[in-house]
C-alpha positions in Angstrom: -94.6 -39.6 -75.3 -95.5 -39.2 -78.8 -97.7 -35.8 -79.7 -97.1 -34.2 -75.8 -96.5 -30.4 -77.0 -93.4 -28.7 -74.8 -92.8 -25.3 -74.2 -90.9 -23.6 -75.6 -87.3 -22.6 -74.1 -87.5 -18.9 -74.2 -90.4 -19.4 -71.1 -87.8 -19.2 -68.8 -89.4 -17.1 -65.9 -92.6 -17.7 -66.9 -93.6 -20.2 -64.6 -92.6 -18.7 -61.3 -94.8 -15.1 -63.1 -97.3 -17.3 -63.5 -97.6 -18.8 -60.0 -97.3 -15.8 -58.7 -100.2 -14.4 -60.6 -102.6 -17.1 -59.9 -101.4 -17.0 -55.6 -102.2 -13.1 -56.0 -105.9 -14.2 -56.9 -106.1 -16.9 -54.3 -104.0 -19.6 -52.6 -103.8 -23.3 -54.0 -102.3 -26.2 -53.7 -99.6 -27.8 -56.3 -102.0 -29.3 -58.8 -104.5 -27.0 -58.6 -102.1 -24.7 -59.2 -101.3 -26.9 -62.2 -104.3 -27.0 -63.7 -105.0 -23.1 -63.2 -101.6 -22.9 -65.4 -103.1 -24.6 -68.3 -106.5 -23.5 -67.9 -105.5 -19.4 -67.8 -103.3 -19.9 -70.5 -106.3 -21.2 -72.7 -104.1 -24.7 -72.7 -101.3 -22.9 -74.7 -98.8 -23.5 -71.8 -98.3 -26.5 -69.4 -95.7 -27.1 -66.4 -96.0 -30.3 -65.0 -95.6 -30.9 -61.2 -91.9 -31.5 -61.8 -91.6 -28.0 -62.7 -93.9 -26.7 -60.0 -93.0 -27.8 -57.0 -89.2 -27.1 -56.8 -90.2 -23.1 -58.0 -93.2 -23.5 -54.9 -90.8 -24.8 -52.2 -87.7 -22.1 -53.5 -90.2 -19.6 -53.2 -91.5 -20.5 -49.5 -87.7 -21.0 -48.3 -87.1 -17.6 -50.2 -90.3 -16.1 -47.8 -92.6 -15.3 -51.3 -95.0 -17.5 -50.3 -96.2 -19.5 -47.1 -97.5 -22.8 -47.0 -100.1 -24.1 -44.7 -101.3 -27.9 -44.6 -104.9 -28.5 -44.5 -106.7 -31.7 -44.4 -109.3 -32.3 -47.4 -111.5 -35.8 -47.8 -108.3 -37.8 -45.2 -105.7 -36.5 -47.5 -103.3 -33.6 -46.4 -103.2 -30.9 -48.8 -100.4 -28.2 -48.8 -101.7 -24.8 -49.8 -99.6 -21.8 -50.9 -100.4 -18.2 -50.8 -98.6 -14.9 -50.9 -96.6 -13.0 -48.1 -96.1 -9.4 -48.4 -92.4 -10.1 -49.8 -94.6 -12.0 -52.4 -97.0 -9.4 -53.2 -94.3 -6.9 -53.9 -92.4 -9.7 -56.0 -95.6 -10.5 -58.1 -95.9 -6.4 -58.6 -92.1 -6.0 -59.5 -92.3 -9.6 -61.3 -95.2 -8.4 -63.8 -94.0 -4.9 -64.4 -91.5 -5.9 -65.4 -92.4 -8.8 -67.6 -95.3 -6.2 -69.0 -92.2 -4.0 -70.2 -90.4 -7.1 -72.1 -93.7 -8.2 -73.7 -94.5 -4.9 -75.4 -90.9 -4.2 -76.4 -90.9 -7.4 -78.2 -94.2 -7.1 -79.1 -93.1 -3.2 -80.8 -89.8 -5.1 -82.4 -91.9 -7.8 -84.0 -93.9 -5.1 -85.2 -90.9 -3.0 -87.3 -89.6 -0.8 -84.5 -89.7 2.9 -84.7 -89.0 2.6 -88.9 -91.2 -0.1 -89.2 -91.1 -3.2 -91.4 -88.5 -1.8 -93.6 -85.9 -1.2 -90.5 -86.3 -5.0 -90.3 -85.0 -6.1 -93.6 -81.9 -3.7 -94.1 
C-alpha cells in the first residue's frame, strides 16, 4: 500500500501500554479500541486489528483483562475491560514506561554535561 505510514520498530511494548491505558478509562471492544489508538495518539501511531487482537486475547488468557460478549444492533460484540491483575499491570506498565521516556527524553537532551558530553 503505497503512502500507509508504519510504526516505527522501537514501539515495541507500546501497544499492549496503550491498551491498557485506554481499558483503565473504560472497556471497549477491538475496533473501538483501534480507533481510540489513533485518535489519543493525535493519529501519530496506528495498530491494526492484526496487532490488537492477539495482545487482547494474551492478555485475557494471562487474567489482565476479562471479556464479556454483548449483543449491539444483531451483531455480537466482545468487550474488554480490566481485572484487578490488570489494574496493577497498567500502574506497574506506565511507571515504568514514564521512567524510560524521561531518561531518553534527558539523554536526547545532553545528559548531565549537556550537549557537549554528546559529541566527545
Amino acid at each position: 500500500m503505497a503512502g500507509r505510514k508504519t510504526n516505527p520498530p522501537f514501539l515495541n511494548g507500546v501497544p499492549e501500554l496503550l491498551l491498557l491505558e485506554l481499558l483503565a478509562r473504560r472497556s471497549m471492544y477491538g475496533y473501538e479500541l483501534v480507533q481510540a489508538i489513533r485518535a489519543a495518539t493525535g493519529g501519530e501511531l496506528e495498530f491494526g486489528e492484526g496487532c490488537i487482537y492477539p495482545i487482547l486475547h494474551r492478555l485475557e488468557g494471562q487474567g489482565v483483562l476479562a471479556a464479556q460478549r454483548q449483543a449491539v444492533g444483531g451483531r455480537v460484540r466482545v468487550v474488554y475491560g480490566l481485572t484487578a491483575k490488570g489494574k496493577t499491570q497498567w500502574a506497574e506498565s506506565k511507571s515504568a514506561w514514564q521512567r524510560v521516556t524521561q531518561a531518553i527524553h534527558h539523554a536526547l537532551q545532553g545528559g548531565e554535561r549537556g550537549r557537549a558530553a554528546l559529541a566527545s
